[in-house]
N, C-alpha and C positions, 0 to 999 in steps of 0.2 A: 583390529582397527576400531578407534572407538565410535563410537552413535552419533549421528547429528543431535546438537544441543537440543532442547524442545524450544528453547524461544525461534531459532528456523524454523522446524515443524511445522510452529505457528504461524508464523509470517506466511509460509505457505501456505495454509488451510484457507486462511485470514484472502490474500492474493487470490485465490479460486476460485472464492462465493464475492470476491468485493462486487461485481460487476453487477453480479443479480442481487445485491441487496439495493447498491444504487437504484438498481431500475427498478424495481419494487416501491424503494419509498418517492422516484421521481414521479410514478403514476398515483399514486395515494397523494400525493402533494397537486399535482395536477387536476385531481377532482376534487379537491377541496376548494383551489382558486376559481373554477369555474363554477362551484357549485354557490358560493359566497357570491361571486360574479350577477348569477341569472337572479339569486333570490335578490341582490340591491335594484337589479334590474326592472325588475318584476313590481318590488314596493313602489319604484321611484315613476314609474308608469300608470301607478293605481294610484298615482296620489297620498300613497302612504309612505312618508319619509320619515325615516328613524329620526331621533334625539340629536339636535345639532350639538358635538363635542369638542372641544378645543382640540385640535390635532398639532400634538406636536412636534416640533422642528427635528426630522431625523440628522444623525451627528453626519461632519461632512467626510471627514475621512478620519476613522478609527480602526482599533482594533475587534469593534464590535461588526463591524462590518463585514468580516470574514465568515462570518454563520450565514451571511445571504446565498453563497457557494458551494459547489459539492467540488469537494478535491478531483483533481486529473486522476485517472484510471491507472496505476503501476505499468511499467512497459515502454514508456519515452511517449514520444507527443504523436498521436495519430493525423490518420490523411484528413481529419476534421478540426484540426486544432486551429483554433481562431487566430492565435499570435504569427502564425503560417502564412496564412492571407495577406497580398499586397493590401498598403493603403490605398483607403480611394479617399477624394475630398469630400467633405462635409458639403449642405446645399447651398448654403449661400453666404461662410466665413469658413476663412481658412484661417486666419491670424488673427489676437484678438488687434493689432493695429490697424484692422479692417469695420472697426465697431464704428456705428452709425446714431444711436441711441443717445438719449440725456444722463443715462446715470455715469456713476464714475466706477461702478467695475462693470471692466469688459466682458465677455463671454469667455468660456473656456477656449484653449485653443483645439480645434476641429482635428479629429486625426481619425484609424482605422475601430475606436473602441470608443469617441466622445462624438456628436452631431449637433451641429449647432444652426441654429437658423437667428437671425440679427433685423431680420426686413420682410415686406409682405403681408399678408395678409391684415391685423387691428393691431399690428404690434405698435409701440410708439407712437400709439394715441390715448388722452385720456375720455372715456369711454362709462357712459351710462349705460343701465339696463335697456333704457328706451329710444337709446343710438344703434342697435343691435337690431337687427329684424327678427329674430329668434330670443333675444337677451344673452346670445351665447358671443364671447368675443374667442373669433378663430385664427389659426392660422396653423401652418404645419411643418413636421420635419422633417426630414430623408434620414434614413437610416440606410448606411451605404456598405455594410459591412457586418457581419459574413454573409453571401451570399448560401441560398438556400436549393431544393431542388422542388420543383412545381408540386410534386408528390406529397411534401412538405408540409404545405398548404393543405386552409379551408379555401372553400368560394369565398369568404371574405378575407381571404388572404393571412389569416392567422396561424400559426402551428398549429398541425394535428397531435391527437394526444403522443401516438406513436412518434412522432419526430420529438415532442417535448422530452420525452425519457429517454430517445436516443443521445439526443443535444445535452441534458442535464447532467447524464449521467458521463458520458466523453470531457465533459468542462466545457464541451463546443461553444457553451452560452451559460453567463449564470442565470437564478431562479429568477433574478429579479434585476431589472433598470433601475437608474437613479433620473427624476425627473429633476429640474432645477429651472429655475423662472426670475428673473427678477423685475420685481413688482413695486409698484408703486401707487402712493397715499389708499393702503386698505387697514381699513377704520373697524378692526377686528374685534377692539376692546373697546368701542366706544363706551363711554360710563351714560345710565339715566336713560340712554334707547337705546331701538333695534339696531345691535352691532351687523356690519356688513359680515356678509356669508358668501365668497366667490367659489364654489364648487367648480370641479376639474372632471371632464370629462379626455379618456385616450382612445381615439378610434369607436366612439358612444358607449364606451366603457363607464361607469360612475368609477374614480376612483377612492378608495376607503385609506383611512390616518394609519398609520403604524401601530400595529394593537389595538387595534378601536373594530367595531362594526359601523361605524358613523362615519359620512363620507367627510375627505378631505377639504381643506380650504385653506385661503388663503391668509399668513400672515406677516403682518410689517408694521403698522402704525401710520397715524396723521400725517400726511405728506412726506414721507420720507422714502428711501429706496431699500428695498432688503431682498438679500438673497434667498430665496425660498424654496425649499426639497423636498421630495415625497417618494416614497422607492414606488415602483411598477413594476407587475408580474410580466414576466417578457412573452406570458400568453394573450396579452391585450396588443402586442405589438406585430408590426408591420415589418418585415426583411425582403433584402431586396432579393428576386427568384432570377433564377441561371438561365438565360435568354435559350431560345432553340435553335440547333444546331451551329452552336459557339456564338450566337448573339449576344448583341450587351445585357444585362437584367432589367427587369423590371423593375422600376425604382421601387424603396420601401418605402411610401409615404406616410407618414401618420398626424391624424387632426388631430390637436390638442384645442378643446373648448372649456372655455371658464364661462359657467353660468354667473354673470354678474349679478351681486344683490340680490342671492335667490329667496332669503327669509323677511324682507321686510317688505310692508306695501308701497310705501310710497320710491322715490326715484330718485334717495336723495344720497347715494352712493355712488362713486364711481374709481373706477383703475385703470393704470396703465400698467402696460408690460413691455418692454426695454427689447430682451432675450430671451430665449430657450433652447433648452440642451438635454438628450440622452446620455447619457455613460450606461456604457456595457464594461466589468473590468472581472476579467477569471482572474482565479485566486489559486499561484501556485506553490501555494504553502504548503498543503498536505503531498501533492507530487514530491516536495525535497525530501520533507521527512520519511517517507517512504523508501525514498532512493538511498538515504542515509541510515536507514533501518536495514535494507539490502545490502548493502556495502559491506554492513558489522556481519550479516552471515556469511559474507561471501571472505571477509579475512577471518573467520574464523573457522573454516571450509579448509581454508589454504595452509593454514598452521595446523589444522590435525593431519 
């Protein structure tokens, strides 16, 4: 009888260790966002803030987008798989025919992996630093989906390291949210002065640009409306936790705070914000190929 090929072998060997290499590089990835986390934290407390950089607009939906992902685990969808979960509704839109707002695009529509909030707290106003009692313009989103289990959780309600490389590494969650805002007259590129600088705080998190160490900001131009995104570690975020003995969850709330005008002195900047929306979306492109790398062993199992 002859040998199994060596590219099965492979696939086997390869299937055995995937799990624990996942969790290996989900915890090594996990203390590097918290460690970047404390130390922006830390400057931005002391009064020492890095070099304001132009942050650029991350793509909205590409193929680059896939590396923010860790593939589903070989074996079919576990009792954790997100896409498993009932929809629940987003907090305060479900339809974008529900939009309330000046601009002319609506918000995403709300389902079990988008959250959208349309109303409430300084949304749909335009807003100066010194209309703010803090200069911070707030408001917040529910994130309604997957539910989590309290264990989960810090006291401030964020994943623990352990549940992050449980989660990361099942696809239960990918590494990273897509934050989306749409914003209005921020005067980024102002020419001759102090260009407006609206830094994003998630849950008093500083948020940082894509590739950058310099935190994020807003941009659109002179009265105009632009849709504006920034990915987020989904370790700054808020999930809703599995109520006790079969109760509803605890909602995931999370504050989203734009320091308005934080680099110049005077007060002569101001923005509005329309909407805001999370996306959570696992990515099950390495699960096919994997099933389809299985398949090729398994008919050629059946022909020897």
């Amino acid at each position: 009888m002859l040998s199994q090929p060596i590219f099965c072998l492979t696939i086997r060997s390869l299937s055995r260790n995937y799990g624990r290499v996942l969790r290996i590089f989900a915890l090594v990835l996990f203390s590097l966002v918290h460690c970047a986390a404390q130390a922006q934290a830390y400057e931005f407390q002391n009064g020492q803030r890095p070099p304001t950089q132009q942050a650029p607009i991350p793509e909205t939906e590409s193929d680059n987008q896939i590396q923010l992902f860790l593939p589903i685990i070989a074996g079919g969808a576990s009792l954790l798989d997100h896409d498993e979960r009932p929809s629940q509704p987003p907090m305060h839109v479900a339809s974008p025919a529900d939009h309330t707002g000046e601009s002319d695009t609506p918000p995403p529509e709300g389902n079990r992996h988008t959250f959208v909030t349309d109303s409430g707290g300084h949304l749909d106003r335009m807003l100066f630093r010194g209309d703010l009692p803090d200069g911070h313009l707030k408001f917040t989103i529910e994130i309604t989906s997957p539910v989590v289990q309290q264990s989960d959780v810090t006291p401030e309600g964020l994943l623990t390291p352990a549940a992050f490389v449980e989660f990361a590494s099942q696809n239960f969650m990918p590494l990273q949210a897509i934050l989306t805002l749409q914003v209005n007259d921020v005067d980024d590129d102002a020419p001759d002065v102090c260009p407006e600088r609206d830094y994003i705080r998630i849950n008093g998190w500083q948020i940082l640009a894509p590739n950058e160490v310099a935190p994020a900001f807003l941009r659109g131009g002179h009265e105009q409306w632009n849709e504006w995104k920034v990915p987020v570690p989904i370790t700054l975020l808020r999930f809703p936790i599995a109520g006790a003995s079969g109760g509803d969850p605890i909602p995931g709330i999370n504050e989203v705070a734009i320091e308005v005008n934080a680099e110049c002195e005077d007060d002569g900047w101001a923005v509005k914000i329309d909407w805001g929306s999370i996306a959570l979306r696992p990515n099950l492109t390495g699960s096919m190929r994997r099933r389809m790398a299985c398949g090729r062993c398994s008919s050629r199992r059946v022909r020897q």
